[in-house]
C-alpha positions in Angstrom: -27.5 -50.3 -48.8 -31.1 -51.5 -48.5 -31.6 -55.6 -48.1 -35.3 -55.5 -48.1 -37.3 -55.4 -51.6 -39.7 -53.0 -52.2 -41.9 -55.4 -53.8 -42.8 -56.9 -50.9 -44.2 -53.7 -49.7 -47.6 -52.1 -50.9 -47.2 -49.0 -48.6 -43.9 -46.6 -49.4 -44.4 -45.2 -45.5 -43.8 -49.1 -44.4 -40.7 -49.4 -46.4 -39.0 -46.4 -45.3 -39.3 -47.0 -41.7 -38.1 -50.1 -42.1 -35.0 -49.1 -43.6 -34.3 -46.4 -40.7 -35.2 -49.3 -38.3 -32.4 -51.7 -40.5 -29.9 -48.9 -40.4 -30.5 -48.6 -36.6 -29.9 -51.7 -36.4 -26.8 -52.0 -38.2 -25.5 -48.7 -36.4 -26.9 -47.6 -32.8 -26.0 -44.1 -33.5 -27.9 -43.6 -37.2 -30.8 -41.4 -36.9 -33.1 -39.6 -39.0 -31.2 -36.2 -38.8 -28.2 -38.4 -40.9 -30.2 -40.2 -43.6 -31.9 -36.5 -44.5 -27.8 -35.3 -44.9 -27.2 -38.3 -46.9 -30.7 -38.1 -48.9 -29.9 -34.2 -49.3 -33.3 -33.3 -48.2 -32.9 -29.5 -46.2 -34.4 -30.5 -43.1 -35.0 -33.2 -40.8 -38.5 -32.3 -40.2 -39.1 -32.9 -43.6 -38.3 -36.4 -43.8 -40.3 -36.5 -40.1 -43.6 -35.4 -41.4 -43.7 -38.0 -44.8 -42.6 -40.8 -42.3 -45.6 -39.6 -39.6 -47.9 -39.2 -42.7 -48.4 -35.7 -42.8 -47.2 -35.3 -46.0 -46.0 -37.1 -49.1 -43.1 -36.4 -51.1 -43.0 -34.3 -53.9 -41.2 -35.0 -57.2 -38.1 -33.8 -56.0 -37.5 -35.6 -52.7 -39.3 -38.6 -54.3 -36.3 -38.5 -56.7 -33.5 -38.5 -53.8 -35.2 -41.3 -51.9 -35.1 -43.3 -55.9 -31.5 -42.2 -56.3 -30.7 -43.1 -52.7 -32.0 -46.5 -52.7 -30.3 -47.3 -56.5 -33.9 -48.8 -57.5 -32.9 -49.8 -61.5 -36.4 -48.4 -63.5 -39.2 -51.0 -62.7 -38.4 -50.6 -59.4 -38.5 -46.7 -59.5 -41.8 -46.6 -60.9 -43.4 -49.0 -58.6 -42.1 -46.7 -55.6 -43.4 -43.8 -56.9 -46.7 -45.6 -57.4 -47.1 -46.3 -53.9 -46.4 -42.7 -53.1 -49.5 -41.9 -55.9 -51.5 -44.7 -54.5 -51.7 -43.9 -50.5 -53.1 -39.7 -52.2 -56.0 -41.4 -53.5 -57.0 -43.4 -50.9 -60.6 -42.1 -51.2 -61.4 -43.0 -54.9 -61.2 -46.7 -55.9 -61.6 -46.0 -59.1 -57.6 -44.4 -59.3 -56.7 -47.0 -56.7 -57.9 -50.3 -58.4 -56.4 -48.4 -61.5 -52.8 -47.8 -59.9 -53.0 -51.3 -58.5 -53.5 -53.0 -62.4 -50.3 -51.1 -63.1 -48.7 -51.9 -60.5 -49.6 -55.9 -61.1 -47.5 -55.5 -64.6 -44.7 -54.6 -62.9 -44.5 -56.8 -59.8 -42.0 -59.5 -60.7 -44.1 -62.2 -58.4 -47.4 -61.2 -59.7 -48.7 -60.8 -55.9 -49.9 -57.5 -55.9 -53.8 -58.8 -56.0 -56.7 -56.9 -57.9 -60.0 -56.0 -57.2 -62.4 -54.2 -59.5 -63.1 -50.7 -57.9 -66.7 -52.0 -56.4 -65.5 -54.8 -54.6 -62.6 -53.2 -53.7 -65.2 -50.5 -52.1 -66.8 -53.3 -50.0 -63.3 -54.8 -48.9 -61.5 -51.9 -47.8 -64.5 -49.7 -46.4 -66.0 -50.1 -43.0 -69.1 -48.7 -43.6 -69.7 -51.0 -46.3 -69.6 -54.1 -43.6 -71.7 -52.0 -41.2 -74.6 -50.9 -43.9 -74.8 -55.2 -45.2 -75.7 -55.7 -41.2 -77.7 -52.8 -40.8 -80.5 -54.4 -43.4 -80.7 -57.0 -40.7 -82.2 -54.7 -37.6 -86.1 -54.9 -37.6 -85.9 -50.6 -37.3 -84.0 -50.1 -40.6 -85.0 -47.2 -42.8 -83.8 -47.1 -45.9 -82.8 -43.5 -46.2 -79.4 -41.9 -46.3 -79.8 -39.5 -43.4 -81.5 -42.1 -40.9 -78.0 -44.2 -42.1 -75.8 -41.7 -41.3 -77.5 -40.4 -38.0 -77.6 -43.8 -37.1 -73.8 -45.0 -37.5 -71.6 -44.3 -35.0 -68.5 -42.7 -37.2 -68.6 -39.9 -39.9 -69.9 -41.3 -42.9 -71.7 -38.8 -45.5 -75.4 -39.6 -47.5 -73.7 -39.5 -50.8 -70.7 -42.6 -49.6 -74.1 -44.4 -48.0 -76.1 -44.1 -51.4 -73.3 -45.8 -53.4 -72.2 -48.4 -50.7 -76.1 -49.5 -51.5 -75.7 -49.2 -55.0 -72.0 -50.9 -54.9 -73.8 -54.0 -52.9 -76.6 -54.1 -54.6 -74.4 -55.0 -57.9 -72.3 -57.1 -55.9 -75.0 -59.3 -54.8 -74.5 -59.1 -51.5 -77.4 -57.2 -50.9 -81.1 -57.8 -52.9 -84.4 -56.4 -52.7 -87.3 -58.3 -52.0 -90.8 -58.1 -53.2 -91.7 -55.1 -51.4 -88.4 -53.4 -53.0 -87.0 -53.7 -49.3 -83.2 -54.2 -48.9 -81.9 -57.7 -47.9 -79.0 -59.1 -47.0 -78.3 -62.0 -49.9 -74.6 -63.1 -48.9 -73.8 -62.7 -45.0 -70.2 -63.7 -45.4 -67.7 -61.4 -47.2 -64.7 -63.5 -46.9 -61.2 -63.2 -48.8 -58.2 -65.2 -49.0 -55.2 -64.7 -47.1 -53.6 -63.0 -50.0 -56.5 -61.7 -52.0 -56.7 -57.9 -52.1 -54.2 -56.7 -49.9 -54.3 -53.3 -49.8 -58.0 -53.1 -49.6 -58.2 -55.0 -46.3 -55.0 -52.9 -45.0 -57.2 -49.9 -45.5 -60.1 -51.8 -43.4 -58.1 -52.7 -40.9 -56.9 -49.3 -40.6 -59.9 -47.5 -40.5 -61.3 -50.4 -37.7 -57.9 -49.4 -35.4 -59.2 -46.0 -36.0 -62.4 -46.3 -35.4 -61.6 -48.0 -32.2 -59.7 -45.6 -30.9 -62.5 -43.1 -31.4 -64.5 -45.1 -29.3 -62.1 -45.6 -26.4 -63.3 -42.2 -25.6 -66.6 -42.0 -26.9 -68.5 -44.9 -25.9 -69.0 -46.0 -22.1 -67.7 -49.5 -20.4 -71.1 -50.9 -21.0 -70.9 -50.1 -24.3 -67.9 -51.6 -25.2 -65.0 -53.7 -23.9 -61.2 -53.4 -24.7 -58.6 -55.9 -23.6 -55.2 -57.1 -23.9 -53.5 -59.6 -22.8 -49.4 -60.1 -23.1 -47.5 -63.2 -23.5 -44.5 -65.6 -25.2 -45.0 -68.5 -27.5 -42.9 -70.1 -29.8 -43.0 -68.9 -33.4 -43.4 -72.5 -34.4 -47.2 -71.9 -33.1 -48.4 -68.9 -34.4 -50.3 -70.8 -37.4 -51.9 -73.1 -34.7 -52.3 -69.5 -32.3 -54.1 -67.5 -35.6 -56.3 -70.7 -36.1 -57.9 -70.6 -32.9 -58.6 -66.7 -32.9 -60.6 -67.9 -36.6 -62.3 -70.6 -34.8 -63.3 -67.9 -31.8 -64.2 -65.3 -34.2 -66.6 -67.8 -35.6 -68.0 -68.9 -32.7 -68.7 -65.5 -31.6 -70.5 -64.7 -35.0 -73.0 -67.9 -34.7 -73.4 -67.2 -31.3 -74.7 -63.8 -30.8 -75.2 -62.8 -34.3 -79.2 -62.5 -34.0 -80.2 -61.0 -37.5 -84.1 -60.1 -37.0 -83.6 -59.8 -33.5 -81.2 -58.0 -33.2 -81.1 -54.3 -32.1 -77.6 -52.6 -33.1 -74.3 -53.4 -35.0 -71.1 -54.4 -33.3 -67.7 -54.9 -34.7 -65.2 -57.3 -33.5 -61.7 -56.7 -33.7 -58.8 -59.3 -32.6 -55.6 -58.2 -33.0 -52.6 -60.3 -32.9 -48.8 -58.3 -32.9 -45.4 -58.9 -32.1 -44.1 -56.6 -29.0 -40.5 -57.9 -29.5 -38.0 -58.5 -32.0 -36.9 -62.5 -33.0 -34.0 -63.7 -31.8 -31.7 -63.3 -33.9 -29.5 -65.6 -32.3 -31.5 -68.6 -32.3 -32.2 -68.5 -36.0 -28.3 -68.5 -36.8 
């Protein structure tokens, strides 16, 4: 039925499509308007709009796609904690708290935890932008000067606890005039650590950048792609070198006290094609 594991997924939307995509695979002529006959779900659109994320299954078709899929019970509840976990992906509270369950149940024990703060500060791109924003010599400490002041839609009351979530975090302090500093420029995680908080970061950068595409002029910004083969062999070596330029960038051009507005940079590295199948037989 299914080869891939849904443990190895931390976003149900993910798995799904990469079952369609298997099955497509398999057989040229399966589409979507099948698998919602063989799932028993009424209409196509239906299955459409969960995989496009406009809306999540209820209990019911939740129970198809679990009957469907034969998942034995551990595996049941850990797919319909991924469908709980992408409604509350505004409260870190209920997410670090669906992710600790979630942990118990993962057979590999890779499903890392953050406590709902730091998991705040990983996943939220304001978070990154306010720890910078301390930096610029015209910084007022005062919700609505933040929020006039950042580019994307942010409200006074996520600014007040992003202060109040990095001042327990340590990464910001105040100094002797009660001023806001920055204590701990880096905010670095491992490869593996917290998954799911910087899959939401990443998300809201991509859309945060599209937002700008329109919004902000050439001179503001700069967008750029650039198309090419290599050999899979390389990608560690490839991934390496984008670290080493990201770094360079950062103690380039990264001016603290002098500097006059914050930037984000975004390098993004995806396969276009499919691997050869061929060659790995």
């Amino acid at each position: 039925m299914n080869t891939r594991r849904i443990y190895d997924y931390t976003d149900y939307r993910t798995f799904l499509k990469d079952h369609i995509l298997e099955k497509k695979e398999q057989q040229p002529t399966y589409s979507l308007g099948i698998w919602s006959k063989k799932l028993g779900v009424s209409s196509t659109a239906v299955l459409v709009n969960i995989l496009n994320g406009k809306r999540n299954p209820g209990e019911m078709i939740t129970q198809k796609f679990t009957n469907y899929f034969s998942f034995d019970m551990k595996e049941k509840q850990y797919f319909e904690d991924l469908i709980s976990l992408s409604k509350v992906l505004s409260d870190p509270r209920m997410s670090v708290a669906l992710m600790e369950k979630m942990g118990r149940i993962h057979p590999d024990g890779t499903f890392k935890l953050l406590d709902d703060q730091t998991f705040s500060a990983v996943s939220k791109w304001y978070y990154y932008a306010l720890k910078e924003m301390v930096s610029l010599p015209h910084f007022k400490e005062d919700t609505d000067w933040i929020t006039e002041n950042l580019e994307f839609q942010v409200s006074s009351k996520e600014v007040k606890k992003a202060i109040h979530d990095l001042l327990e975090l340590g990464i910001l302090k105040r100094d002797e005039q009660s001023k806001l500093k920055l204590q701990i420029k880096n905010l670095r995680t491992s490869s593996d650590i917290a998954s799911e908080a910087i899959k939401r970061f990443h998300e809201q950068a991509l859309e945060n950048g599209k937002i700008s595409i329109r919004k902000h002029s050439l001179e503001e910004r700069d967008f750029s792609s650039r198309t090419l083969t290599i050999k899979e062999e390389n990608l560690p070596r490839l991934k390496e070198y984008i670290k080493e330029f990201r770094d360079k960038v950062s103690d380039l051009f990264d001016e603290n006290a002098q500097s006059s507005r914050v930037y984000q940079l975004n390098v993004q590295l995806i396969p276009i094609t499919k691997r050869n199948m061929e060659k790995e037989k």
